[in-house]
N, C-alpha and C positions, 0 to 999 in steps of 0.2 A: 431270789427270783425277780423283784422288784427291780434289782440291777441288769437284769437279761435284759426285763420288756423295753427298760432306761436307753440299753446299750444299741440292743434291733434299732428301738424308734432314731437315738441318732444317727446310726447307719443309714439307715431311710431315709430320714433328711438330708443326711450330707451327700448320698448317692444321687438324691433327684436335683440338688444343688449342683453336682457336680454337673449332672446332666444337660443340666438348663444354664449355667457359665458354658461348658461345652458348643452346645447350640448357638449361642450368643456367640462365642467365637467363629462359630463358620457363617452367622450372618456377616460380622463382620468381615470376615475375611472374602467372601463372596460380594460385599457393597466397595471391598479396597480392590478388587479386578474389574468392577467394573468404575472406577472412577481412575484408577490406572487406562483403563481402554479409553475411557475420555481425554485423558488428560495425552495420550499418546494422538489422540485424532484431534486434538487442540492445537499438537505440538507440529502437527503435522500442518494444518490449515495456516498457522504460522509461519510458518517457512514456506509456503505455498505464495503465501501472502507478501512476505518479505521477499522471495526472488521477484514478485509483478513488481513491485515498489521499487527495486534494486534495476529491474529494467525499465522500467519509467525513467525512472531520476538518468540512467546513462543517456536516455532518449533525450529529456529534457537539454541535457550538458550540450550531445547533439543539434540539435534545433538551435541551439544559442549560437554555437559557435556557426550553423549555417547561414543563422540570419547574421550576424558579425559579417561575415564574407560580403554576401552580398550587400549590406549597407556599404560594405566598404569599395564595392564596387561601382556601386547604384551612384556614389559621391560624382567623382567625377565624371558621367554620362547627365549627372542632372545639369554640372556646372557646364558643362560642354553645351546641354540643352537650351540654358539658359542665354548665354552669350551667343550661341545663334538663333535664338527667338530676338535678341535685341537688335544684334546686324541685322537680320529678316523684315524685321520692322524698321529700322531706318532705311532702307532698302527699299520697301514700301513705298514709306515718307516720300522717297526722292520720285519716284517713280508717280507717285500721286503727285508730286508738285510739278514735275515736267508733261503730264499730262494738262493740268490745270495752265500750266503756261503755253501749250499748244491749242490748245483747245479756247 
């Protein structure tokens, strides 16, 4: 008889054992869906993230190459500018001295 009450009580141990590993697995399993859901809204936020950067950076390439253009056009209107700000002013000059000699 001794052996019965032996064998119940391990039964009953190993049954509430089982019970509470059991439980423990579906915390588990229910903390891995919700860190899967995170990880899918991380994944998500990421690539969210990565396409703004992805159109930036094309922006940027953009911009470069617009301001290229126009430096490169801007050149020779400044040298243009410059060489008649110089005739402009000798021009002046003359105009200021034959004034000065009429006068």
């Amino acid at each position: 008889m001794d052996f019965r009450v032996k064998s119940d009580g391990f039964c009953v141990q190993t049954s509430t054992e089982l019970h509470e590993a059991q439980d423990r697995i579906e915390e588990l399993r229910a903390e891995r869906r919700k860190l899967v859901e995170r990880l899918t809204e991380a994944e998500a936020t990421l690539e969210s993230h990565q396409e703004v950067n992805n159109s930036l950076e094309r922006r940027i390439v953009d911009v470069n190459a617009e301001a290229t253009t126009a430096r490169q056009q801007l050149t020779p209107d400044r040298e243009w500018l410059k060489a008649s700000l110089v005739a402009h002013t000798a021009q002046l000059d003359r105009l200021c001295q034959y004034l000065a000699d009429v006068v």
